[in-house]
N, CA, C and O atoms as CSV, one atom per row, in Angstrom:
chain,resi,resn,atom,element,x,y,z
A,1,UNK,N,N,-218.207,-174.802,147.060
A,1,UNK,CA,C,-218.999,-173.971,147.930
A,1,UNK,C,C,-218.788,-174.367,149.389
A,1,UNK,O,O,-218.841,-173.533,150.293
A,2,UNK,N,N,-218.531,-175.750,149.606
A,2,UNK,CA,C,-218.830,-175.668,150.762
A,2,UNK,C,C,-216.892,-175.559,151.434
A,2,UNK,O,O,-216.653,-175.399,152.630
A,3,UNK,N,N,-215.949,-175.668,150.526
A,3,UNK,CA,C,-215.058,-175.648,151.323
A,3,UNK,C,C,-215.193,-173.588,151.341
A,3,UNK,O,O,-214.720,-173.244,152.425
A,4,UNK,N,N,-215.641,-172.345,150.553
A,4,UNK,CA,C,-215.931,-171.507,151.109
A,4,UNK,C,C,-216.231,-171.204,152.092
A,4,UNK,O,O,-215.720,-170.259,152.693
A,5,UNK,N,N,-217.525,-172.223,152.706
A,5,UNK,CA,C,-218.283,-171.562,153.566
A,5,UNK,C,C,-217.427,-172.307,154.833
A,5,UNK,O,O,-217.687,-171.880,155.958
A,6,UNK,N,N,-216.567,-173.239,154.734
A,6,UNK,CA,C,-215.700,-174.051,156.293
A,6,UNK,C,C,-214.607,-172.402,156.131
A,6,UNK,O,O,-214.672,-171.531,156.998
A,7,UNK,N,N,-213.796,-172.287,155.031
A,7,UNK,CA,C,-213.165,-170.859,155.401
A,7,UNK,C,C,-213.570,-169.897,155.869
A,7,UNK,O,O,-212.713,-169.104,156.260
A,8,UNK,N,N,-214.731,-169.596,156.013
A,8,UNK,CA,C,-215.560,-168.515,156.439
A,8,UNK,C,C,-215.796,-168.716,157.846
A,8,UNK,O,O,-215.418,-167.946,158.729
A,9,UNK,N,N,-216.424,-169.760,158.013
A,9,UNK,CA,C,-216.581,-170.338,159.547
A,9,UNK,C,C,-215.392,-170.212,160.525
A,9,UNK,O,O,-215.528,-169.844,161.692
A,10,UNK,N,N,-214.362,-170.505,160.025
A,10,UNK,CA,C,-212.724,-170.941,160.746
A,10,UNK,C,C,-212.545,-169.353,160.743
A,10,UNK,O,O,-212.459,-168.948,161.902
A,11,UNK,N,N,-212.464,-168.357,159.822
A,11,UNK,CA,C,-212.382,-167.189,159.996
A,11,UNK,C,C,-213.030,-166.306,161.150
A,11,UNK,O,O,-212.475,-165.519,161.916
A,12,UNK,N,N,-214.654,-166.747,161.025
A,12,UNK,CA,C,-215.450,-165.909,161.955
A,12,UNK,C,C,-214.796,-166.687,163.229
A,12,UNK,O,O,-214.270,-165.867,163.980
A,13,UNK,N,N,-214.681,-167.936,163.663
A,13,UNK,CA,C,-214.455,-168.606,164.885
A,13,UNK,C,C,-213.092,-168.125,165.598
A,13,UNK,O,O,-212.923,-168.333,166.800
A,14,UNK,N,N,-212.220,-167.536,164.882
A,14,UNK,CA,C,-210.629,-167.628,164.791
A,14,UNK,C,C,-210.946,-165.800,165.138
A,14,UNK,O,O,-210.068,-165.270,165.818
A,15,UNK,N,N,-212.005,-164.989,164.743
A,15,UNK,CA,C,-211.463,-163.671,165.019
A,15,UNK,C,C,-212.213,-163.211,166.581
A,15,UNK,O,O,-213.317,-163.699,166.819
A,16,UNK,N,N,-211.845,-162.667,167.176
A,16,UNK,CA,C,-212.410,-162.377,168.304
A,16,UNK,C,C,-213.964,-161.109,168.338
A,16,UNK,O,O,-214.234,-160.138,167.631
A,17,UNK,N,N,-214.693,-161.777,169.553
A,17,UNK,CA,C,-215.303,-160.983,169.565
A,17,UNK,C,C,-215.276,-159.217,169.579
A,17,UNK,O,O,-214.377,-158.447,169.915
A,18,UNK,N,N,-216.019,-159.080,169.302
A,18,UNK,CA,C,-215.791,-157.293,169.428
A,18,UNK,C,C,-214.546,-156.461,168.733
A,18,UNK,O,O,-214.202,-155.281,168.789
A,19,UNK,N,N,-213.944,-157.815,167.942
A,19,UNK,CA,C,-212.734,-157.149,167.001
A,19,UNK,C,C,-212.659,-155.914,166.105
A,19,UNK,O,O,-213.321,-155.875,165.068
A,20,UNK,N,N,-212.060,-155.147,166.389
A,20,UNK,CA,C,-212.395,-154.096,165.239
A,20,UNK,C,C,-211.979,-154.261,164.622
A,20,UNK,O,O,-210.989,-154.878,165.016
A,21,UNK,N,N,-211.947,-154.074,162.910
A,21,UNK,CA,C,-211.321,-154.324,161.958
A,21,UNK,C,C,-209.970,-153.173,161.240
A,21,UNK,O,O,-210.043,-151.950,161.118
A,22,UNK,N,N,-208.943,-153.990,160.904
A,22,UNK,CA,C,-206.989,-152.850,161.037
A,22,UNK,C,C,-207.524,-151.972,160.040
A,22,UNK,O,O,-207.232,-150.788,160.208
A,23,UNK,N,N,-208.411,-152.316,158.791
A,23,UNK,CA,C,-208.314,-151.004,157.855
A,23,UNK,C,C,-209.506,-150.711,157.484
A,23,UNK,O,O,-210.089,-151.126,156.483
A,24,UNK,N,N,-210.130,-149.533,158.793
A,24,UNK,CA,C,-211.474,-149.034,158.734
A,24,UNK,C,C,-210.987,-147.661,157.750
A,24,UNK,O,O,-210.029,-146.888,157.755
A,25,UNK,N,N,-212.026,-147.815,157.055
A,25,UNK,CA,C,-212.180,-146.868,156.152
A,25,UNK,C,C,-213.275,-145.720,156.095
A,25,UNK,O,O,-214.462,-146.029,156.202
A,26,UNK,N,N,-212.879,-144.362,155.924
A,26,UNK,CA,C,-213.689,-144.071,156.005
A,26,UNK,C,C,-214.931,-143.493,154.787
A,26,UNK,O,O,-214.538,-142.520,154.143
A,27,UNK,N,N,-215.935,-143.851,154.539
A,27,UNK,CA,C,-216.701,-144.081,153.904
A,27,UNK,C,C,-216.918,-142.568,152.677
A,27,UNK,O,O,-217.048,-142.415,151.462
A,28,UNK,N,N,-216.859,-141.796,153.778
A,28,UNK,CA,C,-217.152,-139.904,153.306
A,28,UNK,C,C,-215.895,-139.675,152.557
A,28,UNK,O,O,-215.918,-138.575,152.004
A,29,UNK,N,N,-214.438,-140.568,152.284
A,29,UNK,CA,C,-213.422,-139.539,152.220
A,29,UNK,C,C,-213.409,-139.163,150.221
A,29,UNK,O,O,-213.675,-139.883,149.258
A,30,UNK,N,N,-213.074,-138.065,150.309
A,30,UNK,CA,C,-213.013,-137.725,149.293
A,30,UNK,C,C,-212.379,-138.779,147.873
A,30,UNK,O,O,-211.168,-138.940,148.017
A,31,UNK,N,N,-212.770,-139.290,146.958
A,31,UNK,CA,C,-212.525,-140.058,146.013
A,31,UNK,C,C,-211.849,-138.837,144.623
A,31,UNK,O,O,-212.429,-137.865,144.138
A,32,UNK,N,N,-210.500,-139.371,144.317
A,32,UNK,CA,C,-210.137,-138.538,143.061
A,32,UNK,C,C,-210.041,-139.845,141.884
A,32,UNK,O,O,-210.165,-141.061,142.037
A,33,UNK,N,N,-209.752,-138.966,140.594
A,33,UNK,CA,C,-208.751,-139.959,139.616
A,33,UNK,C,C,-208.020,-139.366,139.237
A,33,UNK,O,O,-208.235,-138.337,138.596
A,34,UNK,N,N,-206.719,-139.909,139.564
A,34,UNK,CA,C,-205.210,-139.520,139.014
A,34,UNK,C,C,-205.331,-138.830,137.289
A,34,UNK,O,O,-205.898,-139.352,136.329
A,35,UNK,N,N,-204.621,-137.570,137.337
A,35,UNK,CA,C,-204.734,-137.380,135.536
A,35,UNK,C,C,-203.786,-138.530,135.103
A,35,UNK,O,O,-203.047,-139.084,135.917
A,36,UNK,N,N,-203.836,-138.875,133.757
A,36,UNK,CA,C,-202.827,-139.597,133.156
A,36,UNK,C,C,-203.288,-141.554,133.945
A,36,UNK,O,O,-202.879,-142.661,133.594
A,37,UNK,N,N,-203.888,-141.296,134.626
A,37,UNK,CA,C,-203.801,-142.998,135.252
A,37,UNK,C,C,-205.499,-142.980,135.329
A,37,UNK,O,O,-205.827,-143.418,136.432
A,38,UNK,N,N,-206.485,-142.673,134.645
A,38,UNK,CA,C,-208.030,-142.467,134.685
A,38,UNK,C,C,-208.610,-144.238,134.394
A,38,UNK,O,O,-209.617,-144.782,134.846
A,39,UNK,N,N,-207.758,-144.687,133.668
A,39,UNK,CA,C,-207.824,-145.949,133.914
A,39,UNK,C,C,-207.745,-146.614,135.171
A,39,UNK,O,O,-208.031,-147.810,135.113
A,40,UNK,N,N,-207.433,-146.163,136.300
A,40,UNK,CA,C,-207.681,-147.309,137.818
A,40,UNK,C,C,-208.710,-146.947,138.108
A,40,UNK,O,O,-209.227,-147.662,138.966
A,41,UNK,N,N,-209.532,-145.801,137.659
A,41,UNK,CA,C,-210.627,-145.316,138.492
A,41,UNK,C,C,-210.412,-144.316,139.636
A,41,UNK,O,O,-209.579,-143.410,139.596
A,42,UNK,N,N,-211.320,-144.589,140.755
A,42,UNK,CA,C,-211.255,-143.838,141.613
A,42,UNK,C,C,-210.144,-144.095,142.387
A,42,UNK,O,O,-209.584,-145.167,142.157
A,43,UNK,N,N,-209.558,-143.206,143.469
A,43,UNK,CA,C,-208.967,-143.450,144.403
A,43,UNK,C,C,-209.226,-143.016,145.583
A,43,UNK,O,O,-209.527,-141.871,145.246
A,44,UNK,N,N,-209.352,-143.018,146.735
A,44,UNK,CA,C,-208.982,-142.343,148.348
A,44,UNK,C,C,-207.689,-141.253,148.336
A,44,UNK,O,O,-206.493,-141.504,148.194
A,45,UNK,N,N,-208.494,-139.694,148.576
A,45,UNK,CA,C,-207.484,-139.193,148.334
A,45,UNK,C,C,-206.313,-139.236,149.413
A,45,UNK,O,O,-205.235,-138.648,149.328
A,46,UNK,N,N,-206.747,-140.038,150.421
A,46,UNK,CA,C,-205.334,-139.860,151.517
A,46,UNK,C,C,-204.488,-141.215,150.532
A,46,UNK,O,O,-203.259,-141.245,150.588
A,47,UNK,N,N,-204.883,-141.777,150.076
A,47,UNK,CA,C,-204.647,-142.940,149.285
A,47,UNK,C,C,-203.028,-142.345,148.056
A,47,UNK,O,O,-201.884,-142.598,147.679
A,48,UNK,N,N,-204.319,-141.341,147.956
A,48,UNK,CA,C,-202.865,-140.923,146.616
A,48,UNK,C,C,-202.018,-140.012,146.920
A,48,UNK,O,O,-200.990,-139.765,146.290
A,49,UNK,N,N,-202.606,-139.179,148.408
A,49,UNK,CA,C,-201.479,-137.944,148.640
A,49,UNK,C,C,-199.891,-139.053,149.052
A,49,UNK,O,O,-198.784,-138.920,148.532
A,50,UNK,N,N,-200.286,-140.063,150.095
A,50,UNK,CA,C,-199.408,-140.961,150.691
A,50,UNK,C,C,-198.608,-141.413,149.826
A,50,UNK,O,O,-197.407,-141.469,150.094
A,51,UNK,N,N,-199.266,-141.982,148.172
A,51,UNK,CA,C,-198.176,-142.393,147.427
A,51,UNK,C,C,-197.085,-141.485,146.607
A,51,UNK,O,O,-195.895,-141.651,146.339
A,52,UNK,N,N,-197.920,-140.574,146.367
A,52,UNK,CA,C,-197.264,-138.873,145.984
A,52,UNK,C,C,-196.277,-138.462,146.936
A,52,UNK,O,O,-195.318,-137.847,146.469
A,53,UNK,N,N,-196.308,-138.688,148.288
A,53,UNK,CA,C,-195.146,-138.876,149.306
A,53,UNK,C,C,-194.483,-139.447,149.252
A,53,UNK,O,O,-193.343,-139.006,149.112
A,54,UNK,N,N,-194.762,-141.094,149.338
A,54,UNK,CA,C,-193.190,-141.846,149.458
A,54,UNK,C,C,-192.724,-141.951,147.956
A,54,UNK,O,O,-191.762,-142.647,147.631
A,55,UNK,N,N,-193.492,-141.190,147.034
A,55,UNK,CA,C,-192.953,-141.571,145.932
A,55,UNK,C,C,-192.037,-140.242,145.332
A,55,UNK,O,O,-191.518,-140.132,144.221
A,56,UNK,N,N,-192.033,-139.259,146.499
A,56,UNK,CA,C,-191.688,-138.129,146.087
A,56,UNK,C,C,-192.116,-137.272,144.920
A,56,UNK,O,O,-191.319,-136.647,144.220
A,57,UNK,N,N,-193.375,-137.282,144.760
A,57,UNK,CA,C,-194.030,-136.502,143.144
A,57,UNK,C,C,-194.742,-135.195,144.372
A,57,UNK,O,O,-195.481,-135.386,145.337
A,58,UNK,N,N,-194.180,-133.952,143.859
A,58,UNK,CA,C,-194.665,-132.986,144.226
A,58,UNK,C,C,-196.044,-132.524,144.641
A,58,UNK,O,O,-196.654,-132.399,145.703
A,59,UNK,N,N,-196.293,-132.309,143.254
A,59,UNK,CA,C,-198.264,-132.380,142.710
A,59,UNK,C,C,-198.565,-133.794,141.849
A,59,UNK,O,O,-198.233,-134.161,140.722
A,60,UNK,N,N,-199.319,-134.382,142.879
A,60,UNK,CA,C,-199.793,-135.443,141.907
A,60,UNK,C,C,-201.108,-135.289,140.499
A,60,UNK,O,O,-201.618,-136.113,139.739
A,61,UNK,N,N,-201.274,-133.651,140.713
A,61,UNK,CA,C,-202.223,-133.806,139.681
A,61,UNK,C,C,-201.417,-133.265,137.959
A,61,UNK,O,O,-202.072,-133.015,136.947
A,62,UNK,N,N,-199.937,-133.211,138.071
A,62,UNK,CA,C,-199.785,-132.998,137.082
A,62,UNK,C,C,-198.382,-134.007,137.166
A,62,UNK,O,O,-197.228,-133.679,137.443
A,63,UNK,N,N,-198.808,-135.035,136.901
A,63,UNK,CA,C,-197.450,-136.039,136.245
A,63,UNK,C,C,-197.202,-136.016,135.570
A,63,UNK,O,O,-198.004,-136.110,134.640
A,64,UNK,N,N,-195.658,-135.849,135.307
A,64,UNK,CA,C,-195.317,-135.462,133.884
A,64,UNK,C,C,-194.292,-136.223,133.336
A,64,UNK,O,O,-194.046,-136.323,132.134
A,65,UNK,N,N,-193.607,-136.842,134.397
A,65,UNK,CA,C,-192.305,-137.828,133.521
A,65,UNK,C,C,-192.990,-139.493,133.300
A,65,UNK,O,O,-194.058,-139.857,133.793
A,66,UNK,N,N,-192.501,-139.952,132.841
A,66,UNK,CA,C,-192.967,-141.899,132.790
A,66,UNK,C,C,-192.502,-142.585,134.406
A,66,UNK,O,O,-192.948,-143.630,134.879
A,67,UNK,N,N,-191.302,-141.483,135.171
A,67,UNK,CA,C,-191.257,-142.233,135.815
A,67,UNK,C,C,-192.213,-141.863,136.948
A,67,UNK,O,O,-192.510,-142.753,137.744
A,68,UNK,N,N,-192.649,-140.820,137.079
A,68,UNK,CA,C,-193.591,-140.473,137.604
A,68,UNK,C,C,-194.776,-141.305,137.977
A,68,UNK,O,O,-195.198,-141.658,139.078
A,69,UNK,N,N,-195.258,-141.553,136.577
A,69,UNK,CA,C,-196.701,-142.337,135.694
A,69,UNK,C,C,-196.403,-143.747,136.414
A,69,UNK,O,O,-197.234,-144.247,137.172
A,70,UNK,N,N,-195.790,-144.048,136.273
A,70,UNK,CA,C,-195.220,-145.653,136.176
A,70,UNK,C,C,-195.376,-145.884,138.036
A,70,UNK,O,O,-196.084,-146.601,138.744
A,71,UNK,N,N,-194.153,-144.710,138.332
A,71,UNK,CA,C,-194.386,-145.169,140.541
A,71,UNK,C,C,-195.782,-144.546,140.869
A,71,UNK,O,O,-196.489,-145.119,141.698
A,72,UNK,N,N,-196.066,-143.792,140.468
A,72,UNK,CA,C,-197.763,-143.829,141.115
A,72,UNK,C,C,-199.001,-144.914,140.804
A,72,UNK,O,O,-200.038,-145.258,141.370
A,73,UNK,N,N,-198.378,-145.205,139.736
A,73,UNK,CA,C,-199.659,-146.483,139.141
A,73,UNK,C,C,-199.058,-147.648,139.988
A,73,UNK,O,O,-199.763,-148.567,140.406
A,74,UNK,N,N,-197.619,-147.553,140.234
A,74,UNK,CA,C,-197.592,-148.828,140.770
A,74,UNK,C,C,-198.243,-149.293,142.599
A,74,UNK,O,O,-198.782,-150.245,143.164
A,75,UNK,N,N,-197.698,-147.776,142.949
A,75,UNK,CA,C,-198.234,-147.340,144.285
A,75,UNK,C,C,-199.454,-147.732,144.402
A,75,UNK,O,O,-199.798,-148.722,145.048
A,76,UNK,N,N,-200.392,-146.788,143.625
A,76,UNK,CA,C,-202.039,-146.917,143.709
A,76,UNK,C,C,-202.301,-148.597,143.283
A,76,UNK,O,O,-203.290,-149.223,143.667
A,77,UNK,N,N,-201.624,-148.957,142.746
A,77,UNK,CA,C,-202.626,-150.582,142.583
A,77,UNK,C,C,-202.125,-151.535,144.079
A,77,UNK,O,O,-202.916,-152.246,144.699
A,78,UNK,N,N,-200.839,-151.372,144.407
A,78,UNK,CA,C,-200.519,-151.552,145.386
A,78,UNK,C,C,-201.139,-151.679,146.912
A,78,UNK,O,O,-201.024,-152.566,147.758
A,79,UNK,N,N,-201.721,-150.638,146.909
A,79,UNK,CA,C,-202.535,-149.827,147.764
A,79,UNK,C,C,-203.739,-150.227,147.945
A,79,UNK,O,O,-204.177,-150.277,149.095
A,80,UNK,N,N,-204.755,-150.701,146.543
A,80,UNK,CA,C,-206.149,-150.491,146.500
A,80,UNK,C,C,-206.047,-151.808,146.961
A,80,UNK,O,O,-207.064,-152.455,147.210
C-alpha cells in the first residue's frame, strides 16, 4: 500500500498544474457492441468506426470473414 500511495504522490508531483489530460473522453458518446465480438462488451463508437478504418472492414456491423472477426477484436482490445 504504501509503495502505491509514493507512486501516486511522484505522479501527482511530476504532472503539472492545470494539466489537461491527452485522452479526454467524451462521456455522452454513443456506446455500441460489435455483432459477432458481444463478448468485449461495449465500445465508443468513434472507437470502432476508427478500427473498421484502418482495418479496412466496410460495415462493421456485419463481419463476415474470420479475418475480419479476428482484426477488429484485435483492434478493439487494443484500443480499450
Amino acid at each position: 500500500m504504501k509503495k502505491l500511495l509514493s507512486a501516486l504522490t511522484v505522479l501527482a508531483l511530476a504532472t503539472p498544474a492545470g494539466a489537461t489530460p491527452r485522452n479526454i473522453v467524451n462521456p455522452g458518446e454513443l456506446m455500441v457492441v460489435v455483432p459477432g465480438l458481444e463478448f468485449l462488451g461495449y465500445s465508443r463508437i468513434s472507437t470502432v468506426e476508427f478500427c473498421a478504418e484502418i482495418e479496412q472492414i466496410r460495415d462493421w456491423t456485419e463481419l463476415t470473414t474470420d479475418a475480419e472477426l479476428y482484426s477488429m477484436e484485435a483492434c478493439l482490445i487494443e484500443h480499450t
